[in-house]
N, C-alpha and C positions, 0 to 999 in steps of 0.2 A: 333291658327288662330287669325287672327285682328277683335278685338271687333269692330261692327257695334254701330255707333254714336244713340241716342235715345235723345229724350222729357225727361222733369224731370218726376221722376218717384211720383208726387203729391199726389196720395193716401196715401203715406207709412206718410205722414204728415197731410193729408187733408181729411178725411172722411166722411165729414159734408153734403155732398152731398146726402147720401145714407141713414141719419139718417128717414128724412122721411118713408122710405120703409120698415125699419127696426121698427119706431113704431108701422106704419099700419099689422105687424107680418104678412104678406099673401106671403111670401117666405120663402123659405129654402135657405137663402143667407145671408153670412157677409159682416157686414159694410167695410170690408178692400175691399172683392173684387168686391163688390158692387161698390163701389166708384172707381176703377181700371178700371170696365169694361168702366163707366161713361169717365173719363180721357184718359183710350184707342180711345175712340171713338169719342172723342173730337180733342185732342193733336196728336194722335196716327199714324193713317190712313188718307187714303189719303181723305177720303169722297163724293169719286166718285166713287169707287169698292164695291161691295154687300159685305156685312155681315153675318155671318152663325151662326144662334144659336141650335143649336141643341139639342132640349131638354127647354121647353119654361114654363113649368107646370104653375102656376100663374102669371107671367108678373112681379119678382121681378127684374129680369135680363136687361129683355127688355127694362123696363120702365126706368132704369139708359143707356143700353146701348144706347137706344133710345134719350133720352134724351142728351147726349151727340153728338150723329150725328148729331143731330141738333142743337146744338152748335160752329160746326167744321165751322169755317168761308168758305170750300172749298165742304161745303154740297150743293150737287145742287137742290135737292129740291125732292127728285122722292126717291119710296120707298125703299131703301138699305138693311135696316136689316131684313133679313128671319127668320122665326120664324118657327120651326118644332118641331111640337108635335100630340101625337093621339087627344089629350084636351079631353081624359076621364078615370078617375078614376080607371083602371083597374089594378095597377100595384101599389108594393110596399105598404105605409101608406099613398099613395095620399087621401083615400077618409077619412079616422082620423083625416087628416091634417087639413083638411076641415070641418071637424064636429067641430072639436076644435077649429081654428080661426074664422073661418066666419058662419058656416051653420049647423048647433045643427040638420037638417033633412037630410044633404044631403046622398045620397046612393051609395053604392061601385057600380062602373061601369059608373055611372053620367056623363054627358057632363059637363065640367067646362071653354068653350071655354069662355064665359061671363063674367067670373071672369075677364079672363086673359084681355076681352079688354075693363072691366070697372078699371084693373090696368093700363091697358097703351094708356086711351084715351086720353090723353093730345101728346102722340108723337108716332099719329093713322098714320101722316101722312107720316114719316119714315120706318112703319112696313109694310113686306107683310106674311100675316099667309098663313104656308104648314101646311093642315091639316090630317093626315092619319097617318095609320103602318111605322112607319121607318125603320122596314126590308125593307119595298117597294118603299125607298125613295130615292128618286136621287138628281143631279145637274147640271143642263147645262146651268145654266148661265154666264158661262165666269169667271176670276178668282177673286180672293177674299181678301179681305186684314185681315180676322181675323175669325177665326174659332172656335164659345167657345162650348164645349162641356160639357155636365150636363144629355146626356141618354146613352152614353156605359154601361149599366148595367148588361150587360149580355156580354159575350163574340160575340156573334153575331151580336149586336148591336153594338160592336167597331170595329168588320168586317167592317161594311156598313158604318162608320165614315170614316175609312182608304182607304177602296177600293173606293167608291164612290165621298166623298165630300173633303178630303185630297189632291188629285191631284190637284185641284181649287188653292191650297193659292198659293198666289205671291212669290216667293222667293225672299229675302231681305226684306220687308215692312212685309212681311205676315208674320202673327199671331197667334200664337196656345195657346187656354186657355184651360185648363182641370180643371171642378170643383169636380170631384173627385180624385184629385192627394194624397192626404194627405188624403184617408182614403183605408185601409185595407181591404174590403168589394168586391175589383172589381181586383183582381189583376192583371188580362190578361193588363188593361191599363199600368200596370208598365213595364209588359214584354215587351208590344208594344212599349214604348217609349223608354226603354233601350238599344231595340235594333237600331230603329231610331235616337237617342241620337246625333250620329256625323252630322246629317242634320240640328241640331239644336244648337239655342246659349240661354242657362239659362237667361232669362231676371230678372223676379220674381220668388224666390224660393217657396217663401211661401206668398198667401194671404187668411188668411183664409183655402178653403181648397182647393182652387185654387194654378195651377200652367201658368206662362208665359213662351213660351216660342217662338222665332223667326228665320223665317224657315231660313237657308243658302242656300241651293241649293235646285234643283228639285228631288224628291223622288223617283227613279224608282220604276217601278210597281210591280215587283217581290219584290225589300224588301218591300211597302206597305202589298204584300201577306204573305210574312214571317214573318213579324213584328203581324199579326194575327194570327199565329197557336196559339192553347191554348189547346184544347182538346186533340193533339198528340204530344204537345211540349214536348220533353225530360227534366224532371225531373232538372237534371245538366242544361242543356242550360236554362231554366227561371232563376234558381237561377244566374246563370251568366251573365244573361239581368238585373237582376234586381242589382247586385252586380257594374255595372256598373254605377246607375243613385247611388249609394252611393256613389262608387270611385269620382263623380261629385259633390256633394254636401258636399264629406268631404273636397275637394279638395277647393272647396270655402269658407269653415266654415258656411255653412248651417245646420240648424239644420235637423237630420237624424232620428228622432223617428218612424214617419209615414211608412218609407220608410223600416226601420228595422220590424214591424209587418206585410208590407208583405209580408219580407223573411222570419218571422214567417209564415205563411200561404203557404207560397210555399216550409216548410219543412216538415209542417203536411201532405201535399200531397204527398210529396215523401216517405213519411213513417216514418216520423222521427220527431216523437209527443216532445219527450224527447228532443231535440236538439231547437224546438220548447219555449219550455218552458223555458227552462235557458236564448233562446235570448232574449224571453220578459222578464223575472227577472231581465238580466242584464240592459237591456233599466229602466227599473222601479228604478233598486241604481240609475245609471246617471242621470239620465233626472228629477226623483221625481215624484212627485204628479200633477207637470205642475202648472203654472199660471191659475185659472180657469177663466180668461176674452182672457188668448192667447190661450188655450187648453182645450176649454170645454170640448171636446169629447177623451180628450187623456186618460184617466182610461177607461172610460167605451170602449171602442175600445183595450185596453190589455185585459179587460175583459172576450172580445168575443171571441179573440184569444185563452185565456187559456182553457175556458170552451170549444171549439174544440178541443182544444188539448188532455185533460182531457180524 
């Protein structure tokens, strides 16, 4: 298919932008796509269509994404980027995260909406916070030019991404970030986008642990539905959703590590620990030890894998 024309892509040279947010340490967010989302939402988008973040935990996102819409010379002034999170500590190492950066008392379950909008009150007047369960969370406001994702953590939770708020992007402009694309932890995402893959065009392979990518056409509703089975999904068909977002990535000379420990993890599930272990061995000769300022997290993530496997 005919590559669709893009902005230069500035981050992959420019991520000066993002250094602040990244000193302030009150996100789980890299300089690369920190400064991505910043330049997306600048250069990117058209800055008349709402923005979706879904998944907002501190306001390290926001406050670059943010930051950037109101930058866009075609910004009209009115709140664009939606902001959806519970903003409370109940989940994951949120409330750790938080005792260790900022707050030495705070307590698991804690509201942390305060945090998030003493990070992003400089570009208060761009944000509108959705605050609740986003099992329970919808989207009717009309469509959308960028959609970053950072709570599929659960398979249910990239249910209500796909069926709900996925219909919204634009096709052609619209925008699809996943900032857990390049970690092994949430697989059902890989399956999902493998199998959506032809709807889409690879923008950014890798930023950080982000993925870009740009919608082509409109989704029907049935693959949005198939692109979420996970719990009854045949063994064989994941591994072949996911064999696909490789056959694309080898097909561009992207680098494939990420991508290969989930098909590590979607072989421990199918039963086949052993088959498991040799792919991360073999990923570990190729690939090495990783650059530890490109690939912090690339040992310790074979790591996890093996010791499941184990």
């Amino acid at each position: 298919m005919q590559t669709i024309d893009h902005p230069p892509m500035t981050w992959r040279d420019d991520q000066k932008i993002a250094w602040p947010m990244k000193k302030l340490g009150h996100a789980q967010l890299g300089a690369a796509e920190g400064a991505m989302l910043y330049y997306i939402a600048r250069d990117w988008v058209s800055g008349r269509h709402p923005l979706l973040e879904l998944g907002s935990f501190l306001g390290g996102s926001a406050s670059l994404t943010g930051a950037g819409l109101m930058a866009n010379p075609d910004w009209d002034g009115t709140t664009r980027l939606h902001c959806f999170d519970i903003f409370e500590a109940k989940f994951g190492d949120m409330a750790e995260f938080i005792r260790t950066r900022i707050d030495p008392d705070f307590r698991e379950g804690e509201d942390f909406q305060h945090l998030f909008e003493a990070q992003t009150a400089e570009v208060a007047p761009a944000i509108e916070i959705h605050k609740g369960d986003f099992a329970q969370a919808r989207w009717d406001g009309g469509a959308v030019d960028l959609v970053f994702v950072d709570i599929a953590k659960t398979a249910e939770l990239n249910r209500v991404v796909l069926e709900r708020f996925l219909p919204a992007l634009r096709p052609g402009p619209g925008l699809l970030v996943n900032q857990d694309f390049h970690n092994a932890d949430n697989p059902w995402i890989h399956c999902s986008l493998g199998h959506l893959i032809d709807y889409f065009e690879l923008m950014e392979p890798r930023a950080d642990d982000s993925i870009l990518l740009r919608l082509r056409e409109s989704i029907p509703a049935h693959a949005l539905a198939e692109a979420g089975r996970w719990e009854d999904l045949d063994p064989t068909d994941a591994l072949a959703r996911v064999d696909r977002l490789l056959s694309l990535f080898r097909e561009g000379g992207h680098d494939t590590r990420y991508i290969e420990l989930v098909r590590a993890r979607l072989l421990i599930r199918s039963g086949d620990a052993g088959g498991a272990l040799a792919l991360v061995d073999e990923a570990l000769e190729r690939f090495g030890p990783g650059d530890p300022k490109e690939h912090f997290f690339w040992l310790r993530r074979c790591r996890a894998v093996q010791q499941e496997a184990a």
